[in-house]
C-alpha positions as CSV (number, residue, x, y, z in Angstrom):
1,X,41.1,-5.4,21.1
2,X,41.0,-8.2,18.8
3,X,39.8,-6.4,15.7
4,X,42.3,-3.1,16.5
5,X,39.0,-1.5,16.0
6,X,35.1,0.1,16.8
7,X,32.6,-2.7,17.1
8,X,29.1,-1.9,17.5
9,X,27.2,-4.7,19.1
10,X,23.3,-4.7,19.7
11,X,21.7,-7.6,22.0
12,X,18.3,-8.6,20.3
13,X,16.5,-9.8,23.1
14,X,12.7,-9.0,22.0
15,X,10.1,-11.1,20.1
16,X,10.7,-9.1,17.4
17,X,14.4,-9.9,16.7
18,X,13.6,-12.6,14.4
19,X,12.4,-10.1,12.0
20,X,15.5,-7.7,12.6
21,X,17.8,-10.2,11.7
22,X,16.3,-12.3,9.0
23,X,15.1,-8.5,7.1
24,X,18.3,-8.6,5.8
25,X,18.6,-11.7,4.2
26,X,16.5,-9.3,1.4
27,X,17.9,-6.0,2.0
28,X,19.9,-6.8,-1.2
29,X,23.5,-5.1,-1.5
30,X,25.6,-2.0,-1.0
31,X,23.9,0.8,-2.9
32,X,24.2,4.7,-3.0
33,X,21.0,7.0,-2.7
34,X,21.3,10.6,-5.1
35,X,19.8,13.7,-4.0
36,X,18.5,15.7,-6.3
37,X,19.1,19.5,-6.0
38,X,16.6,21.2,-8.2
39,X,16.4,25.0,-8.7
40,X,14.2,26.9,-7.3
41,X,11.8,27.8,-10.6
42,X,11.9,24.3,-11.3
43,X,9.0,21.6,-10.2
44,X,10.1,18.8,-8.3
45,X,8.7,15.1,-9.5
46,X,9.1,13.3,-6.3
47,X,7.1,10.3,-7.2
48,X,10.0,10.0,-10.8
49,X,12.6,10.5,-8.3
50,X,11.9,7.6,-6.0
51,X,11.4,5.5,-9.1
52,X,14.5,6.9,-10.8
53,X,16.7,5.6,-7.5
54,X,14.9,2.8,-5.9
55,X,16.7,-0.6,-6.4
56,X,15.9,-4.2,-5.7
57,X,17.8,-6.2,-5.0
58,X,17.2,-10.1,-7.0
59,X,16.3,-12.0,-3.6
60,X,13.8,-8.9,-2.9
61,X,12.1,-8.7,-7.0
62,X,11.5,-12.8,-6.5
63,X,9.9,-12.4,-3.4
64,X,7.4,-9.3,-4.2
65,X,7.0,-11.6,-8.0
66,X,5.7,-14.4,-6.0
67,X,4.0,-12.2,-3.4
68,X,5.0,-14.2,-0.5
69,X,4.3,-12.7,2.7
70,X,6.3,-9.9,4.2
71,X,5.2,-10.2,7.8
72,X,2.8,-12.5,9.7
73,X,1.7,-12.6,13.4
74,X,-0.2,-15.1,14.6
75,X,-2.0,-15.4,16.5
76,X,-3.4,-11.6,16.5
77,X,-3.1,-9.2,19.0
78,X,-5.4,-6.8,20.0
79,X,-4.7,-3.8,21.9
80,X,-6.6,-3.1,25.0
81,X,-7.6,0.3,25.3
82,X,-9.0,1.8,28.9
83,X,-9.8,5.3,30.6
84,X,-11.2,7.1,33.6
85,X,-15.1,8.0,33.9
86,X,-15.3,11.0,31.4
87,X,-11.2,10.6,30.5
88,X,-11.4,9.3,26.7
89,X,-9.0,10.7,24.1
90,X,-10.6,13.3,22.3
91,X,-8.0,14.5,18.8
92,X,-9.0,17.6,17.3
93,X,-7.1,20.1,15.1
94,X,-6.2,23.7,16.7
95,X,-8.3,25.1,13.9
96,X,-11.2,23.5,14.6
97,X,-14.4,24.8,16.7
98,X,-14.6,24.0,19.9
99,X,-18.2,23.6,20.2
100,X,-18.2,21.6,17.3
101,X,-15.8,19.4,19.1
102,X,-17.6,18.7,21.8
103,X,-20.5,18.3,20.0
104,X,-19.0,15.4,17.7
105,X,-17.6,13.6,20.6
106,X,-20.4,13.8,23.1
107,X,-21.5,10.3,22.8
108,X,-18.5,9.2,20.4
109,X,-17.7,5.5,22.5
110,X,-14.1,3.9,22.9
111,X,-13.5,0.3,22.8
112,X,-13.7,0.2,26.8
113,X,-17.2,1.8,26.8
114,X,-17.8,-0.7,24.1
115,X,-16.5,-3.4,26.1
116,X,-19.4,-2.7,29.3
117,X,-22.2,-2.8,27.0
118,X,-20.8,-5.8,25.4
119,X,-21.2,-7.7,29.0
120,X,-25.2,-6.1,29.4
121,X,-25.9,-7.7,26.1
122,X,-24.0,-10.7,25.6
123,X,-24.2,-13.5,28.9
124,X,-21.6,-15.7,27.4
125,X,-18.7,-13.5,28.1
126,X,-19.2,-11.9,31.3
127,X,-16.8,-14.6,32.6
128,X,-14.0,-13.0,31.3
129,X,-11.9,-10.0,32.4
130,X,-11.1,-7.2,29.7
131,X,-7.7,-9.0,28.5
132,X,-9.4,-12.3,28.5
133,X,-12.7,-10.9,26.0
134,X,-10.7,-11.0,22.8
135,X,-10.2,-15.0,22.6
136,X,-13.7,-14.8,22.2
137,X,-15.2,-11.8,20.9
138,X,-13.6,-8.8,18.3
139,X,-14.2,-5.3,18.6
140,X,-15.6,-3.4,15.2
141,X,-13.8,0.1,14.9
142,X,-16.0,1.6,13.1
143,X,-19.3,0.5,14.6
144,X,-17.6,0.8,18.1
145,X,-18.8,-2.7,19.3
146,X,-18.1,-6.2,20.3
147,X,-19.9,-8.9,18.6
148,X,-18.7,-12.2,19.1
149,X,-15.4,-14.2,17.2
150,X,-17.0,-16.6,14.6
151,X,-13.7,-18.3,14.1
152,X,-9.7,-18.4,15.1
153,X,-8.6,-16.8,18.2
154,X,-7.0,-13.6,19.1
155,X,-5.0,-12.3,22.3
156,X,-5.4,-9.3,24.5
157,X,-3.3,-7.2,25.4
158,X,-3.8,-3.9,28.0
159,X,-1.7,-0.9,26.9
160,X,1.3,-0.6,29.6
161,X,0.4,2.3,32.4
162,X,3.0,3.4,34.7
163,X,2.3,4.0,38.4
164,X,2.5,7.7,38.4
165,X,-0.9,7.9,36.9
166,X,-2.3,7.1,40.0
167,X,-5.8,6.0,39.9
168,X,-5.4,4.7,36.2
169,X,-2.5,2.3,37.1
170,X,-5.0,0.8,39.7
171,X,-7.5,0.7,37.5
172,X,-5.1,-1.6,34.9
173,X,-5.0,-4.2,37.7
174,X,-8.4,-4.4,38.5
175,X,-9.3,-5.2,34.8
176,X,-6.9,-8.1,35.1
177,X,-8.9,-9.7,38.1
178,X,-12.6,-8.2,37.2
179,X,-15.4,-9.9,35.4
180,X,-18.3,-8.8,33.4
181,X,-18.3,-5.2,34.7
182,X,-20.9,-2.9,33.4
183,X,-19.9,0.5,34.5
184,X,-17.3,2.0,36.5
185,X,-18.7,1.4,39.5
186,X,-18.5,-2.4,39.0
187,X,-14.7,-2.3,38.8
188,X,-14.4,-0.9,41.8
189,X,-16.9,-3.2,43.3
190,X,-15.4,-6.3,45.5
191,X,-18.3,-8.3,47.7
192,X,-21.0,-6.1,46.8
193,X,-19.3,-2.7,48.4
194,X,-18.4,0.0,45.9
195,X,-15.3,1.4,46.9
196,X,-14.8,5.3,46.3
197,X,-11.3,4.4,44.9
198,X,-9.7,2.3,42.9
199,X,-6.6,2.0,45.1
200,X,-9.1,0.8,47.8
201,X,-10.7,-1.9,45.5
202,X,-6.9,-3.1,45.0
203,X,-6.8,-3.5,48.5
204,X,-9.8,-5.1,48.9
205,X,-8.7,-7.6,46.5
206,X,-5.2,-8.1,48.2
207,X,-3.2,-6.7,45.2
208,X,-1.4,-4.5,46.9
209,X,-0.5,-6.8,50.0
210,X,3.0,-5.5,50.0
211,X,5.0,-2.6,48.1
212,X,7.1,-5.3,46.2
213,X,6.2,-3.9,42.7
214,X,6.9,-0.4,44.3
215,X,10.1,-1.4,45.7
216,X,10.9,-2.9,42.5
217,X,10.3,0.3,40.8
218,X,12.2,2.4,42.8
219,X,15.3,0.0,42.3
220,X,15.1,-0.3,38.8
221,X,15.3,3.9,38.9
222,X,18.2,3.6,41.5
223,X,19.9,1.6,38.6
224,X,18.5,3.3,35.1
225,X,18.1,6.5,36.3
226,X,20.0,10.0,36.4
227,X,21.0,11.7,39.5
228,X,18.2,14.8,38.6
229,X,15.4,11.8,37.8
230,X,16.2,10.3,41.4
231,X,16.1,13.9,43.2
């Protein structure tokens, strides 16, 4: 009303919004980007047309001159990974063989598989639950192992599971409470009984005392959601 006039205003309330705002400060100014239309005998150079229209602004040339860093995080994060017994991600193209597939993948290991041998062979870090191993040890991709951290620290993070999973959102808690587990059967292990779920083993360890977090859900739905999502 002020303005006589459209405002669009965004609230930057994530740990990235220091980034967002201060990107600009070397976005450089006001410029126009030209298409060109080629015919349809004639061979595009895509590579001499990004060159031919790219522009940088002063602020931006200085920076990438002095090769000054773009983007830092500290201290690293590392993303947790986890899966049912027998659920890992398997990517394949719809080309490819099927048998081949399975073949490849047979006794291809994930960072969580990695993760229980880890705690047979190393005794220093079975005192630490899944989210808790990366301040101390770093995962190799391509050798698929844990070995441990010879210097600095990093942070773990478990990948975000919503409760309609089921038996994989339980899972996600018990990794937060669970220590030097093995196998599968160890996370689902509380006093020495083996539970046949993993809801169970929540309740065994009281983190499902009340539906709080259920409740919680169902509210924030009531609020976010449409009248089809509710139904």
């Amino acid at each position: 009303m002020k303005y006589q006039a459209h405002v669009n205003i965004e609230y930057c309330n994530k740990s990235n919004c220091i980034k967002y705002l201060f990107k600009y400060i070397n976005k450089g100014v006001d410029r126009v980007t030209a298409t060109l239309q080629a015919c349809d005998d004639e061979c595009v150079d895509e590579i001499k047309q990004y060159y031919d229209c790219r522009f940088l602004s002063p602020s931006e040339s200085i920076w990438r001159i002095f090769a000054y860093q773009i983007h830092k995080r500290s201290p690293p994060v590392t993303r947790l990974t986890f899966h049912l017994a027998g659920k890992q991600r398997v990517v394949f193209k719809d080309s490819s063989n099927l048998k081949s597939v399975l073949k490849r993948n047979n006794s291809k290991g994930t960072m969580f598989l990695a993760w229980m041998e880890a705690n047979k062979r190393y005794r220093s870090g079975r005192h630490l639950t899944y989210n808790q191993y990366p301040s101390s040890f770093t995962y190799d991709a391509n050798g698929q192992f844990w070995k441990p951290l010879k210097k600095g620290c990093n942070v773990g993070r478990l990948t975000f599971i919503p409760h309609g999973t089921r038996e994989l959102y339980y899972m996600r808690l018990l990794l937060n409470v669970q220590k030097g587990c093995t196998s599968f059967e160890d996370i689902k292990t509380v006093n020495g009984h083996v539970h046949n779920s993993y809801r169970e083993a929540c309740g065994a360890l009281m983190l499902l005392e009340d539906d709080k977090e259920f409740i919680d859900a169902i509210l924030e739905v009531a609020i976010l959601g449409s009248g089809v999502t509710i139904r």
